[in-house]
Backbone as a printed PyTorch tensor [residue, N CA C, xyz], in Angstrom:
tensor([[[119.7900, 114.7800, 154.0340],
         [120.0850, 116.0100, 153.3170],
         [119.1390, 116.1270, 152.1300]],

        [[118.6650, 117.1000, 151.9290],
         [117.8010, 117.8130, 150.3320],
         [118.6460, 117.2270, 149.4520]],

        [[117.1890, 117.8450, 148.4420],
         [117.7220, 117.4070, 146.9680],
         [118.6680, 118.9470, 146.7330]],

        [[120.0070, 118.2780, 145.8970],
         [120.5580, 119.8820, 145.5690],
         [119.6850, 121.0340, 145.1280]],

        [[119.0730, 120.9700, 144.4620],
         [117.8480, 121.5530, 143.7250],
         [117.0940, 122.2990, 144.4050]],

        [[117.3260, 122.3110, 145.7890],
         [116.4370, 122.7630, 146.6010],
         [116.9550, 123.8610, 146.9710]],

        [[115.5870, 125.2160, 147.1720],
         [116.1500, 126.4100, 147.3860],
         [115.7760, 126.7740, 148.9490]],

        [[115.9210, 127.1840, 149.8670],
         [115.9900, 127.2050, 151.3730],
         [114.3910, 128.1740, 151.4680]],

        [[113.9660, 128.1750, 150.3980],
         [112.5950, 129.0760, 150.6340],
         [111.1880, 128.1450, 150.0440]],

        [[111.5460, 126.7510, 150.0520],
         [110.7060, 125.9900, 149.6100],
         [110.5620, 125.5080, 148.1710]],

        [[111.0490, 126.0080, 147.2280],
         [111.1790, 126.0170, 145.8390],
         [111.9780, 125.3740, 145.4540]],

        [[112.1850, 124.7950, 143.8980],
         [113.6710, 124.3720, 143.3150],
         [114.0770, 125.3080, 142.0510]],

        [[115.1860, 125.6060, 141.9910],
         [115.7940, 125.9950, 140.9110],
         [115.3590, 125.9520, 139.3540]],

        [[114.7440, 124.6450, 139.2160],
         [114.0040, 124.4320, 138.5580],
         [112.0850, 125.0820, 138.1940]],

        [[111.8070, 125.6220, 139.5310],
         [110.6870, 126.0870, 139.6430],
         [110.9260, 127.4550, 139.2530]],

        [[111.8500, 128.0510, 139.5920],
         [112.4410, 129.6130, 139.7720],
         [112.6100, 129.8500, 138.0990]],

        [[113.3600, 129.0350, 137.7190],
         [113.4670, 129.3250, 136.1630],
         [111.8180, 129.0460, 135.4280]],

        [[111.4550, 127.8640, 135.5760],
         [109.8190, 127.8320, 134.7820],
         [108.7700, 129.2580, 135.1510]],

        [[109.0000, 129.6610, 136.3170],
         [108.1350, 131.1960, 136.6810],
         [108.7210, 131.8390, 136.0170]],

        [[109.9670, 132.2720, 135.7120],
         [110.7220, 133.1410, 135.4110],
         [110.4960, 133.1740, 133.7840]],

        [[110.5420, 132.3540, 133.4940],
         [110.1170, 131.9470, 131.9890],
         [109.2930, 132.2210, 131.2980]],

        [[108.0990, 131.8340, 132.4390],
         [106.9060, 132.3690, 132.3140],
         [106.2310, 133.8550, 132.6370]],

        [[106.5840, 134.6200, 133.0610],
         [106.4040, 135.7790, 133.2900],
         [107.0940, 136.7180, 131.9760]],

        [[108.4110, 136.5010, 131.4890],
         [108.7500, 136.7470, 130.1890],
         [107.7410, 136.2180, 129.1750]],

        [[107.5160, 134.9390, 128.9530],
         [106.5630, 134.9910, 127.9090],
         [105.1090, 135.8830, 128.0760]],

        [[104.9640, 135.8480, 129.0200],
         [103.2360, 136.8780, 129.0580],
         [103.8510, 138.1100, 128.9660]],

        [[104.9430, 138.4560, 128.7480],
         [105.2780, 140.2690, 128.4970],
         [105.5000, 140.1920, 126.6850]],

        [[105.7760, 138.9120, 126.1030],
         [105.7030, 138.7670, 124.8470],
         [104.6600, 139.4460, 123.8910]],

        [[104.9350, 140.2590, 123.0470],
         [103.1230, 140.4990, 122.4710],
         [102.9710, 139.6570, 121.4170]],

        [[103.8100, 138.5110, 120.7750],
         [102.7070, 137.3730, 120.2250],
         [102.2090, 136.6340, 121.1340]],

        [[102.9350, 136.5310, 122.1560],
         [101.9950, 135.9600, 123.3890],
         [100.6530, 136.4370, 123.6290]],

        [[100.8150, 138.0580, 123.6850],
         [ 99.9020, 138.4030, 124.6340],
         [ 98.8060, 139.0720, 123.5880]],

        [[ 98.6290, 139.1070, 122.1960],
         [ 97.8380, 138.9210, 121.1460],
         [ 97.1680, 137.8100, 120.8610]],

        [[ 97.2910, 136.7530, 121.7580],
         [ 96.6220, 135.8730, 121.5640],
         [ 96.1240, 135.2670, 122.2620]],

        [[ 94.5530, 134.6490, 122.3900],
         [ 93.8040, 135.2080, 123.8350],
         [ 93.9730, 133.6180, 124.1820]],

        [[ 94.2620, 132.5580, 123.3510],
         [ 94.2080, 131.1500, 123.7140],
         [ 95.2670, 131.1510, 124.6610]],

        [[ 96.5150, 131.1340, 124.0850],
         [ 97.8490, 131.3130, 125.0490],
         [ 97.8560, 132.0780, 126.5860]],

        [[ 97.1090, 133.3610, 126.5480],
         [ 97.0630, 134.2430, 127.5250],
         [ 95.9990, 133.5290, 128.3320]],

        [[ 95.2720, 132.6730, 127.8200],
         [ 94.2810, 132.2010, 128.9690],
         [ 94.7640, 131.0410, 129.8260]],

        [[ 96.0370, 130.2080, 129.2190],
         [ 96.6630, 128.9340, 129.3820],
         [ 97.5880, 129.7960, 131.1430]],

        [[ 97.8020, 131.1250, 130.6050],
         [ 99.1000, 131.7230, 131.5000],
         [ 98.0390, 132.0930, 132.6720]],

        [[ 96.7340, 132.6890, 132.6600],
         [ 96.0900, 133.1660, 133.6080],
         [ 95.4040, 132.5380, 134.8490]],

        [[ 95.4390, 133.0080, 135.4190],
         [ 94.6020, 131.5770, 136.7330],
         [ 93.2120, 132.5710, 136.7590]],

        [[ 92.4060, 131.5680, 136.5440],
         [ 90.8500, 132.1410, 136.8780],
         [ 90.3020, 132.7750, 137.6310]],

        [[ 91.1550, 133.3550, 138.2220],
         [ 90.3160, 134.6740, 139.4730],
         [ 91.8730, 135.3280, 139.5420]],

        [[ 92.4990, 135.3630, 138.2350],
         [ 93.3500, 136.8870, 137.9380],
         [ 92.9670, 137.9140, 138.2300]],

        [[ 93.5990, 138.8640, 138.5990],
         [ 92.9560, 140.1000, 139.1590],
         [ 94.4130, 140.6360, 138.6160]],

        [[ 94.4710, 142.0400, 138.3220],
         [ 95.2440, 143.0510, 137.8870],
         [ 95.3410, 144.0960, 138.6460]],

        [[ 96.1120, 145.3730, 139.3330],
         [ 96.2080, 146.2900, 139.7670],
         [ 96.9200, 146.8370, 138.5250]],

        [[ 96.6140, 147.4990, 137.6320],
         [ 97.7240, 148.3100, 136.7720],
         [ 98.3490, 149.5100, 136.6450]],

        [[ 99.2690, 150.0810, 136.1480],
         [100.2640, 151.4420, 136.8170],
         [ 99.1630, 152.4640, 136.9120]],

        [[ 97.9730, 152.7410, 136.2770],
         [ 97.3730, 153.3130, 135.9130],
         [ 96.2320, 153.9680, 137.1550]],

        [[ 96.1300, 152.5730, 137.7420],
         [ 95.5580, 151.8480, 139.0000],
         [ 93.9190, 151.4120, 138.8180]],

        [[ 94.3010, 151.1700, 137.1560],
         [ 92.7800, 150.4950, 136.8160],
         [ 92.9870, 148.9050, 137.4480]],

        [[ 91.8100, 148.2630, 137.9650],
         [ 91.6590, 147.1120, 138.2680],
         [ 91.1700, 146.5260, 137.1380]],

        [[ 91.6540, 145.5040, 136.6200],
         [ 91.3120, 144.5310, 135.6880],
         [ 91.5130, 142.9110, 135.9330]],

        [[ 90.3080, 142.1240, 135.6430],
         [ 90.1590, 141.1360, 135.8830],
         [ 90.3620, 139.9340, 134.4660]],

        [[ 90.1290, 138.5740, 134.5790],
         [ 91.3150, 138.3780, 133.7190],
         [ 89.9850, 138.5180, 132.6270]],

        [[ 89.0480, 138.3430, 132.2580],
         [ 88.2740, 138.1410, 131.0370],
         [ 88.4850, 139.8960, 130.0260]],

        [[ 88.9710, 140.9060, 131.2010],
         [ 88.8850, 142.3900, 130.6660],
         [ 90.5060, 142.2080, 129.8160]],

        [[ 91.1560, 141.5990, 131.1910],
         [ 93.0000, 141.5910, 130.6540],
         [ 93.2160, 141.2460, 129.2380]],

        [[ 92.4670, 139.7010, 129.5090],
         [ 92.3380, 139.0510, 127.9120],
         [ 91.9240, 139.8400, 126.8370]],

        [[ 91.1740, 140.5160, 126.8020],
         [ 90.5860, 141.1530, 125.6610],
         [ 91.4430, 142.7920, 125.6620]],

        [[ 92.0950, 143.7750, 126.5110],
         [ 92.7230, 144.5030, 126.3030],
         [ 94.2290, 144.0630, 125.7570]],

        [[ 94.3210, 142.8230, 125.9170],
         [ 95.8220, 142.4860, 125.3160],
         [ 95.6290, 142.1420, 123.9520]],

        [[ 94.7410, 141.3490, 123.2580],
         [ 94.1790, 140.9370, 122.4180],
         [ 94.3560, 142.1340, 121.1210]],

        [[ 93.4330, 143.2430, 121.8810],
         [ 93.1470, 144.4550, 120.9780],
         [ 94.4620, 145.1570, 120.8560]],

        [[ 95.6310, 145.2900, 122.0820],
         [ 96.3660, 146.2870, 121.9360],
         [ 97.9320, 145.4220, 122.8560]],

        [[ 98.3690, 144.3310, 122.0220],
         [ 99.7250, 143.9100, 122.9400],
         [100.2630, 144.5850, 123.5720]],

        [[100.7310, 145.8140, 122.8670],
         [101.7840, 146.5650, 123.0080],
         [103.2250, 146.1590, 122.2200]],

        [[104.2760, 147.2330, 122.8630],
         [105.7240, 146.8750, 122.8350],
         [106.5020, 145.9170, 123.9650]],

        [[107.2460, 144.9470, 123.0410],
         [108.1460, 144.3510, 123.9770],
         [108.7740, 145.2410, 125.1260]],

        [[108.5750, 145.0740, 126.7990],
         [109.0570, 145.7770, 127.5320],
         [110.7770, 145.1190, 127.7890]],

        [[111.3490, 146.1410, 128.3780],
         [112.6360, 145.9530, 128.9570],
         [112.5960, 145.9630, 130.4510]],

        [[112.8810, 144.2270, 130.5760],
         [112.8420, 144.3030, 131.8770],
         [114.3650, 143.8130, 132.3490]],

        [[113.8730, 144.9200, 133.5340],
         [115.3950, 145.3380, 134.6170],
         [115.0960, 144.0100, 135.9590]],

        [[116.3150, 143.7990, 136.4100],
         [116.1740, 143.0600, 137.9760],
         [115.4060, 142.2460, 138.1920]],

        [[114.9790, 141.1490, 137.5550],
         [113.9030, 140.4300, 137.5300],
         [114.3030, 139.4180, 138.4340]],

        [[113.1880, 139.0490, 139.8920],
         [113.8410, 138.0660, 140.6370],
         [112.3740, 137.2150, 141.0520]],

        [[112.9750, 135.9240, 141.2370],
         [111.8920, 134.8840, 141.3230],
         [112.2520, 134.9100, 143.2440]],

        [[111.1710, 134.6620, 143.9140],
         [110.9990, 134.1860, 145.6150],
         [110.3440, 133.1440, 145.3960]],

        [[110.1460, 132.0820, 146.1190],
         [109.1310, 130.7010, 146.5350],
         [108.5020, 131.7090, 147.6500]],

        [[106.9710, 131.5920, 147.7130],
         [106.6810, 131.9360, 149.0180],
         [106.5470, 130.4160, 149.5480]],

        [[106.1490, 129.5270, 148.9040],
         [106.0810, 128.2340, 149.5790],
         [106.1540, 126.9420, 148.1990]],

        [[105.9010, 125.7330, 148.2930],
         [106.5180, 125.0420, 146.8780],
         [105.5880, 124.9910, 146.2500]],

        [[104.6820, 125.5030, 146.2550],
         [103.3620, 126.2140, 144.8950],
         [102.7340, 127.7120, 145.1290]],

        [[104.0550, 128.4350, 145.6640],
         [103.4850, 129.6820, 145.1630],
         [104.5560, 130.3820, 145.0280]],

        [[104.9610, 131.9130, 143.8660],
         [106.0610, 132.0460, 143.6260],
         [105.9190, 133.6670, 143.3700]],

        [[106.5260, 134.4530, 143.7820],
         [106.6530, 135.9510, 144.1760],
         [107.6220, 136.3560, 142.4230]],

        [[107.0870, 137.1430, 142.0580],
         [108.2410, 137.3700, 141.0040],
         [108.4620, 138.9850, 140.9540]],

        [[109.3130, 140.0130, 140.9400],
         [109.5490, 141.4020, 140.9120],
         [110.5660, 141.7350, 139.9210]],

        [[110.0950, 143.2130, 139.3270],
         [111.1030, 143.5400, 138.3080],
         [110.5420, 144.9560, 138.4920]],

        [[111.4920, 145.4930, 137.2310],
         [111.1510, 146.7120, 136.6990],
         [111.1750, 146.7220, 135.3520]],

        [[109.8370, 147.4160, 134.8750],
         [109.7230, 147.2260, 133.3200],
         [109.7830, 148.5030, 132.4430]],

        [[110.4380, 148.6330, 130.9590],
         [109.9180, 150.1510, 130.6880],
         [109.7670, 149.6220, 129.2600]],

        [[108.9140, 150.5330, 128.7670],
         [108.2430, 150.2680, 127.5230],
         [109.5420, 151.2010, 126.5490]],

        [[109.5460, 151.2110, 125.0060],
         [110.4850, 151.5620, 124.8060],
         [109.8340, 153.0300, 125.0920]],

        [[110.7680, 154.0400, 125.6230],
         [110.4010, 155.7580, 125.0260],
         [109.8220, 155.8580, 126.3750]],

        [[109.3420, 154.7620, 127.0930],
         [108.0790, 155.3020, 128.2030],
         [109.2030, 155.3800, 129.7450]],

        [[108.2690, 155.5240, 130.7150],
         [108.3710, 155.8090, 132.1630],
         [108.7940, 154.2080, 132.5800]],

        [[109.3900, 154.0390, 133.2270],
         [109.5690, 152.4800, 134.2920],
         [108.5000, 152.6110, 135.1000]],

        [[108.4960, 151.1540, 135.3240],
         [107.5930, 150.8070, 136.3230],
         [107.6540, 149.9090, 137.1690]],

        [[106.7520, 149.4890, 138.6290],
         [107.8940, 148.3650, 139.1370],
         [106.5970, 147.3370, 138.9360]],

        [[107.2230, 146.0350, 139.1070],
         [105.5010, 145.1470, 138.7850],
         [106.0600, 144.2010, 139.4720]],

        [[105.1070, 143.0740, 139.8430],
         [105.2920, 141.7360, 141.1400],
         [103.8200, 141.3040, 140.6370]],

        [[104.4330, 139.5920, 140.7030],
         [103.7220, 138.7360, 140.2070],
         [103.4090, 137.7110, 141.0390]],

        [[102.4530, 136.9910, 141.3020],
         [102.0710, 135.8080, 142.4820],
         [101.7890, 135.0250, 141.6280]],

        [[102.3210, 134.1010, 141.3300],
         [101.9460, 132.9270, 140.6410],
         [101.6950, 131.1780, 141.3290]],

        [[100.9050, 130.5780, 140.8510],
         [100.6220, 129.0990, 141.9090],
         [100.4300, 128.3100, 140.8520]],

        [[100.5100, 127.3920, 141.6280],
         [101.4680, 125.6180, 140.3580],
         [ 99.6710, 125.0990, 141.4800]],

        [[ 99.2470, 124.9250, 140.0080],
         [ 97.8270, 123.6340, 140.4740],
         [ 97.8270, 122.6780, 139.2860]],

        [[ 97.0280, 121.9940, 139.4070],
         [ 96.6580, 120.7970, 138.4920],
         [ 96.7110, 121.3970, 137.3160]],

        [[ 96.9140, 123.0370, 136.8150],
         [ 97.0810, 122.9690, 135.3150],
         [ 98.7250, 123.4660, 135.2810]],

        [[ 98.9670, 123.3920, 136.0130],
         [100.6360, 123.7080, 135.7560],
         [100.5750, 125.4230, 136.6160]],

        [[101.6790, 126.0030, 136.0770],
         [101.9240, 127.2680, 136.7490],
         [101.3290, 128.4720, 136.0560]],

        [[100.1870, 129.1730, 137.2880],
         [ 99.6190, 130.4780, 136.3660],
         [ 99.4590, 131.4370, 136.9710]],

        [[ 99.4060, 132.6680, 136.6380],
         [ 99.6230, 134.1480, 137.3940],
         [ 98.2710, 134.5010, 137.8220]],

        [[ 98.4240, 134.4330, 139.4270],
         [ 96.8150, 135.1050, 139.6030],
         [ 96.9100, 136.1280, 140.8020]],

        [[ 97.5810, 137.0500, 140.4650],
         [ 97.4940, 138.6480, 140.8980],
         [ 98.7930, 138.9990, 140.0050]],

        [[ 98.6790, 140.2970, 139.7750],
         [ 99.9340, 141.3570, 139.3220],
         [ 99.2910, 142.5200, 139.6060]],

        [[100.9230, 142.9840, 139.8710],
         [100.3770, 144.8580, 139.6310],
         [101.8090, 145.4330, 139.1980]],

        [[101.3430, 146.5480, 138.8110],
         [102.3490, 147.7110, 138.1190],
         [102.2440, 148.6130, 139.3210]],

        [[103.5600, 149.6160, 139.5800],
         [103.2190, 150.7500, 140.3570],
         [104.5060, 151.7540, 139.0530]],

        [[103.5910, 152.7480, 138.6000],
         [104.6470, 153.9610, 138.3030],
         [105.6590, 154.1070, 139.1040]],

        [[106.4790, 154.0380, 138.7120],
         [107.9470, 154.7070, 139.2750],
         [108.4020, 156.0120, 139.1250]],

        [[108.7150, 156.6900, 140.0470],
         [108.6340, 158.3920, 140.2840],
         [109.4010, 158.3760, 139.4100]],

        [[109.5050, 159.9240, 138.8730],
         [110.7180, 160.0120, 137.6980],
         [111.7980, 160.6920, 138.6600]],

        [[112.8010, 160.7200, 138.1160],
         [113.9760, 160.9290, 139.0510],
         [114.4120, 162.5220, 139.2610]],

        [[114.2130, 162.8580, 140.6730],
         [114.6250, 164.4410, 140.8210],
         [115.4380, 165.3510, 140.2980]]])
């Protein structure tokens, strides 16, 4: 029999919360004002899709977060998947304060530097009829 810990999608409980953790802190803007930290969170061939549907890569990401954090978002439904036991699906919905929601999904992979995000995207969320 498994370790209890074990989630039936390859992951542990323990993994689900450290992604989860981590995806909140990079929505942080002292986090994300600061390009040392934001580079620790990024995996080196980050790539961005954003609501906007600008593509940004991580050396552009770094330096647009840097210049302009933003506001702490409010995030809705936030759920961690294992796609396998080093790679980890994360989905939510985010809204800035005053602004539009949006939905965003995160791929994150556990290598020799620990766990780091290397794809995201935002998609606008229709406004409601």
């Amino acid at each position: 029999m498994g370790d209890p810990g074990e989630i039936s999608d390859g992951g542990t409980a323990r993994d689900r919360a450290a992604v989860r953790a981590l995806e909140l802190r990079l929505l942080d803007p002292g986090v994300r004002r600061d390009c040392v930290a934001v580079e620790r969170l990024l995996h080196p061939e980050f790539l961005e899709v954003g609501a906007s549907g600008r593509v940004w890569d991580r050396a552009s990401i770094i330096a647009a977060l840097a210049a302009d954090p933003g506001e702490r978002a409010v995030v809705l439904a936030l759920a961690v998947s294992m796609l396998s036991a080093d790679v980890a699906l994360v989905t939510y919905r985010s809204r800035q304060p005053g602004g539009p929601t949006s939905l965003r999904a995160s791929i994150w992979v556990r290598d020799e530097q620990g766990w780091r995000v290397r794809f995201h995207q935002g998609t606008a969320e229709p406004a409601a009829r």
